[in-house]
N, C-alpha and C positions, 0 to 999 in steps of 0.2 A: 552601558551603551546608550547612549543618544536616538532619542525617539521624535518624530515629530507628535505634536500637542494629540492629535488625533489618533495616531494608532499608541502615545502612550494611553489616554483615556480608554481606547480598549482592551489593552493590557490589564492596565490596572482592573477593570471590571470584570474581565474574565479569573482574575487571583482572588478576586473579594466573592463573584459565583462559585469559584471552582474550590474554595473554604482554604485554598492556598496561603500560609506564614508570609510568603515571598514571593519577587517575580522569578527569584532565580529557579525555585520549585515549577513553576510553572512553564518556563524555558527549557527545564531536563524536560519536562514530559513532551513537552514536545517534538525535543528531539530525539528522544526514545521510541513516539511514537512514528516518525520518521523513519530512523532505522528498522523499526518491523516492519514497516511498507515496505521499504527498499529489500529488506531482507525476503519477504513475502513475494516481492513480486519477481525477482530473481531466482526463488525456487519454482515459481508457474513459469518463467521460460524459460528452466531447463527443462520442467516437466512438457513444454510445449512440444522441444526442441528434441526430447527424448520420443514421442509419442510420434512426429513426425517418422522419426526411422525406424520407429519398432514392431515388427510382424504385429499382426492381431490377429494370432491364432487362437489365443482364450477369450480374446474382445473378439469382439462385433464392431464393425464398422461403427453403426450406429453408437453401441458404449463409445469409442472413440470420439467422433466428433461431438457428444454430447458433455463428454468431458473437456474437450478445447472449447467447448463454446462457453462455459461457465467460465472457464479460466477467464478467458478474451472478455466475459462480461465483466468480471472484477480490474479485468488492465484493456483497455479497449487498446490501450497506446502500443498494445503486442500485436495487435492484429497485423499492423503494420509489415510486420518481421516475417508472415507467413510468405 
């Protein structure tokens, strides 16, 4: 794929730091690492979205919101959705 001069230069210096063979090694990881975000952040809004409607009779209000609040600190972009 076709890069401009500048973000190939940082490709390249990111596979020669990252002790990477290839860029193509270094393109999986990234969209590897991609997919665990997405996959991650899709499990904290169902856990959001589950917590919202769920009694807290063994929670405490407080366990509750201090667990959305972590959540929402790692995806601020869910807060949104509340």
């Amino acid at each position: 794929m076709p890069l401009p001069p500048d973000l190939k230069m940082f490709v390249d210096r990111q596979v020669q730091a990252g002790g990477y063979e290839h860029v193509s090694e270094y393109i999986r990881r990234l969209i590897n690492e991609d997919q665990r975000r997405k996959t991650r952040e899709d499990i904290d809004r169902k856990l959001l979205e589950a917590l919202d409607g769920a009694p807290s009779s063994d929670w405490s209000a407080h366990d509750l919101d201090s667990l959305k609040r972590r959540v929402i600190e790692r995806h601020p972009e869910l807060a949104d959705e509340q």
